[in-house]
N, C-alpha and C positions, 0 to 999 in steps of 0.2 A: 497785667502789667500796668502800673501806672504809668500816663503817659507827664509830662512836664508841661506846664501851665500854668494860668494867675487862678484867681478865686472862682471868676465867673465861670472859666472850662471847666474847674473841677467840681462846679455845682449843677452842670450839663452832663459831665458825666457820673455824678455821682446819681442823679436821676436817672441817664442813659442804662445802665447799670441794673438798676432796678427796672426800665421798663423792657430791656431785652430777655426778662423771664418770661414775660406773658409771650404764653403759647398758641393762646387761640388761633389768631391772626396775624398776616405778615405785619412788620412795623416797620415804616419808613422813617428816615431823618431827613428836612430840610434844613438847610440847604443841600443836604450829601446826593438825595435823591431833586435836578432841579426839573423835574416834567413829573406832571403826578402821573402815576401808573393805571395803564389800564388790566383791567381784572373785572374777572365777572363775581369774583368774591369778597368781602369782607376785608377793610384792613384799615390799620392805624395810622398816621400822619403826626407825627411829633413837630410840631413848628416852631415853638421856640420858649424858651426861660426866661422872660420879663422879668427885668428887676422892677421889682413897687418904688414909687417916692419916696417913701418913707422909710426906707434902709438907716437903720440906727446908727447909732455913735453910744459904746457903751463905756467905756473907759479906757484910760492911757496905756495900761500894763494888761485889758480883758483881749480878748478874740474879738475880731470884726465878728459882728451880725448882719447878714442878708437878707432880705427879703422880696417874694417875688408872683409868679406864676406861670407853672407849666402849662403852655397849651397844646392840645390831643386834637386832634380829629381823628371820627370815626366815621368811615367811609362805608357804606352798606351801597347795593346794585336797588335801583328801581323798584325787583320785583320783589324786596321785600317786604313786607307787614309794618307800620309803625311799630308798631311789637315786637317784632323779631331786632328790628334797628336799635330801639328806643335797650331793649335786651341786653345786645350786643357794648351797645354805651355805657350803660350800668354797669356791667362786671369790667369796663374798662375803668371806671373810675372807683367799683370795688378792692382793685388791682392794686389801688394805694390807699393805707390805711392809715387814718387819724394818728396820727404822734408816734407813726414808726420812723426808724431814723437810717438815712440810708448813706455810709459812707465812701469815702473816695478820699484815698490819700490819709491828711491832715483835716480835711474838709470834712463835717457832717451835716446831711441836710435832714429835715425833718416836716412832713406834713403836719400842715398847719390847722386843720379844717378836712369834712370831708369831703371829696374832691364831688363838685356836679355835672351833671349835664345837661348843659343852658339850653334852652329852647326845645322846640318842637323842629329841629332839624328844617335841611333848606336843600332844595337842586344844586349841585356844581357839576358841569363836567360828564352827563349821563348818571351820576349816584348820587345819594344821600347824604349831606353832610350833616354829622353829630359833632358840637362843638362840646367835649370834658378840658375843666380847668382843675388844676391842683395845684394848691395855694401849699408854698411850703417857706421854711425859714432855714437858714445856715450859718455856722459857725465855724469858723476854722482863720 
């Protein structure tokens, strides 16, 4: 069901959308979820769709263009391996692929690049944090 919205919801949920297939792991939404979860297992943190500065202006009669970036966190327990973590990250940022285009509505959004995962992860909270960003663009 589409739900009723400006550009930026339908570009949150046009990514939402796409990231509620990944099955591996549970996937939380912030703000929706506002205490991170505790689990001895594995799971994702969707924090938020950053518009970039540099959002275009493409013509008087074209489609607005967006641009922005999703950011993921991937939550791993203590006792895993950098490897099992670092793993778990990659097939989350495998999850979205270069120049597929994921729609919502009127809206379509499209990965811009392929998505990484920055750093050597950090402690939060007793887990592992994996920060993945997915840089994507939208028209509608």
């Amino acid at each position: 069901m589409t739900q009723l919205t400006n550009p930026d919801g339908k570009i949150f949920l046009a990514l939402k959308t796409h990231m509620d297939t990944w099955a591996e792991t549970p996937v939380f939404y912030n703000p929706d979820v506002p205490a991170q979860p505790v689990s001895s297992d594995p799971y994702v943190i969707v924090t938020d769709t950053r518009l970039d500065a540099d959002t275009r202006y493409v013509g008087g009669d074209d489609p607005d263009e967006y641009r922005g970036t999703l950011s993921l966190s991937v939550m791993c327990p203590m006792g895993y391996t950098a490897a099992q973590a670092i793993g778990i990250a990659g097939r989350v940022a495998d999850h979205w692929q270069k120049g597929a285009w994921y729609p919502y509505g009127d809206m379509m959004v499209q990965g811009l690049a392929r998505p990484r995962v920055i750093g050597a992860g950090y402690q939060d909270a007793g887990m592992m944090r994996y920060p993945v960003t997915v840089k994507w663009r939208a028209v509608g």
